[in-house]
N, C-alpha and C positions, 0 to 999 in steps of 0.2 A: 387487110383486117384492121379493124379498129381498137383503140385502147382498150376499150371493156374487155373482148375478147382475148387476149396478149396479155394484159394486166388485172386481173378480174378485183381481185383484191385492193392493190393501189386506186384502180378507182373508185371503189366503195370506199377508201379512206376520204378520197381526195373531193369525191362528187358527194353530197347527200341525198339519199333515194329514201329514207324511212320518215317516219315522222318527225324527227328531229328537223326536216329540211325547211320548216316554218321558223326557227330559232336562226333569228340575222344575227345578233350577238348577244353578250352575255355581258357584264360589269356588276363589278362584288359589290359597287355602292353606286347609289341613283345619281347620287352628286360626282359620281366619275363618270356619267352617261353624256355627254356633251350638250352643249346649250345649243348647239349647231344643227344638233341632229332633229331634237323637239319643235326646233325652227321650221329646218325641212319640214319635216310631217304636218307641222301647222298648215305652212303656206302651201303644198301640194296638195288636201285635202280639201274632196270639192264636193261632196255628199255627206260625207259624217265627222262632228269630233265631238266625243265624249271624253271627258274627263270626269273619270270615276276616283278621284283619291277624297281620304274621309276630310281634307282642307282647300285640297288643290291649290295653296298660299302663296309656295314657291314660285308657279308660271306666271305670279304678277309681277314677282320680284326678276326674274330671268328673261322672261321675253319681253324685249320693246314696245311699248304702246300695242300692248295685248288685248284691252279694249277693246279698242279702234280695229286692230284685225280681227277679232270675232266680228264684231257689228258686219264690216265690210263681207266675211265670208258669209255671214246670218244672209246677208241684204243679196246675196249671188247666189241664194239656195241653200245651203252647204246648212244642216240644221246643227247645234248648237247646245247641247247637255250637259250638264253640270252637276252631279252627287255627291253632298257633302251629309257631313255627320249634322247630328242636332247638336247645336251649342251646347244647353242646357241638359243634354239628358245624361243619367247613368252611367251608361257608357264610354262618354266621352270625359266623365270624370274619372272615371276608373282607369281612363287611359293617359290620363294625366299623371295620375298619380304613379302608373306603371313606367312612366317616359321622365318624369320628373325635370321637365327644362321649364328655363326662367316664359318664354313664349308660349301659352299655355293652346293647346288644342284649340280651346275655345276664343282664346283671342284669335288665332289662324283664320277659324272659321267662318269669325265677326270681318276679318279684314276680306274675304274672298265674297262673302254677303255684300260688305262693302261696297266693292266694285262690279258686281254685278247688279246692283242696283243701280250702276248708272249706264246701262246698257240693255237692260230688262225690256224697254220697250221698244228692242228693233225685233220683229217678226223673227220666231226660228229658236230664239237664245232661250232654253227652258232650264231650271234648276228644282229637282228634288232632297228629300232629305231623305236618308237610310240610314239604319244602323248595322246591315245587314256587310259591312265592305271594310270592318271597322282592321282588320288584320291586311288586306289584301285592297291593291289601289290598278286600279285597269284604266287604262286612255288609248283609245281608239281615232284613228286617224282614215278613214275608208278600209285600203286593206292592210294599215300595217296598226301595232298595238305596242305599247310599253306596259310592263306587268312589274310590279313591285310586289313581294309577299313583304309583309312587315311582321321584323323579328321581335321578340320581346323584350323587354327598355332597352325599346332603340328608335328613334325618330325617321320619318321616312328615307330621309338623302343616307340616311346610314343603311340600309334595306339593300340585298340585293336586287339584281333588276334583268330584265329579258327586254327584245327587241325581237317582235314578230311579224313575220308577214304570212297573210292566208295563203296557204296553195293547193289545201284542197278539204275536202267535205266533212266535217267532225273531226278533224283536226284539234289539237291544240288552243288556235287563234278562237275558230270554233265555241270552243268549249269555252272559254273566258268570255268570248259574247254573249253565248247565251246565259250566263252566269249574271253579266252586269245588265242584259236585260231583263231581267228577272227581280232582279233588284230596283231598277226602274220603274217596273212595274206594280213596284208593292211601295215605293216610294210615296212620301207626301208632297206636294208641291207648294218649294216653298213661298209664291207669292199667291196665295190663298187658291183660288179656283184655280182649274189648271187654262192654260192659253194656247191656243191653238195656235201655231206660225204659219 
């Protein structure tokens, strides 16, 4: 007989069979998420990475010559998204004022503008603007995801955070895609016309 059978229960502790079974881990705060792990997901994804946070500021500051490895994964297929907040609009004041730190949103978002201006024209690297994400920051890596929901005056790396991987149909993972593509879709793009990679 096998464990299931003999231990019905212990397994059901032990193994995950429900939906929970897309939840790789869990961490109270984004900045206790490892620089190691965002690494991995970078460099193993070969088809998709989205990065849906409202500055995405941090992965210029944490990952090495992060650039350079978009361009390289742009140039090997791998397409290349980027959703950030509008500098200037409402919202992102309002969420300044709710966050109240010396580094203001809008600078964040001037610095992630920044640098992807200097990468903008390798094929694949696309950047829109939403305000539709402004609580809640999604990064997709093929099949696995990083979910931040952002609490109220509290800055991203203070956010709890998830580590998902798809395993199956309207799932969870699922449902957070179709959420930030939806958001992309209603997005502006922020280097005027949109560009085809």
């Amino acid at each position: 007989m096998d464990e299931t059978t003999l231990w019905p229960a212990a397994t059901k502790k032990a193994i995950k069979v429900g939906p929970d079974r897309e939840v790789v881990s869990v961490y109270p705060y984004r900045s206790s998420c490892p620089a190691s792990l965002w690494q991995s997901l970078i460099t193993h994804a070969e088809q998709e990475l989205t990065f849906a946070g409202y500055t995405n500021y941090f992965l210029w500051l944490e990952q090495p010559r992060f650039g350079a490895t978009l361009r390289r994964k742009a140039s090997n297929g791998c397409r290349v998204r980027f959703l950030l907040g509008e500098p200037n609009s409402d919202l992102t004041k309002s969420r300044e004022k709710d966050e109240e730190v010396a580094l203001t949103l809008s600078t964040r978002i001037q610095v992630t503008l920044a640098e992807l201006e200097k990468i903008k024209k390798q094929p694949g690297i696309e950047a829109r603007y939403s305000n539709g994400h402004a609580h809640l920051s999604v990064f997709r890596f093929d099949d696995d995801m990083i979910v931040t929901p952002l609490l109220t005056h509290s800055v991203g790396h203070d956010a709890p955070t998830l580590h998902l991987r798809r395993q199956q149909d309207d799932g969870i993972f699922d449902r957070f895609a179709s959420h930030t593509e939806e958001l992309w879709k209603r997005g502006a793009p922020v280097w005027g016309e949109e560009r085809n990679g």
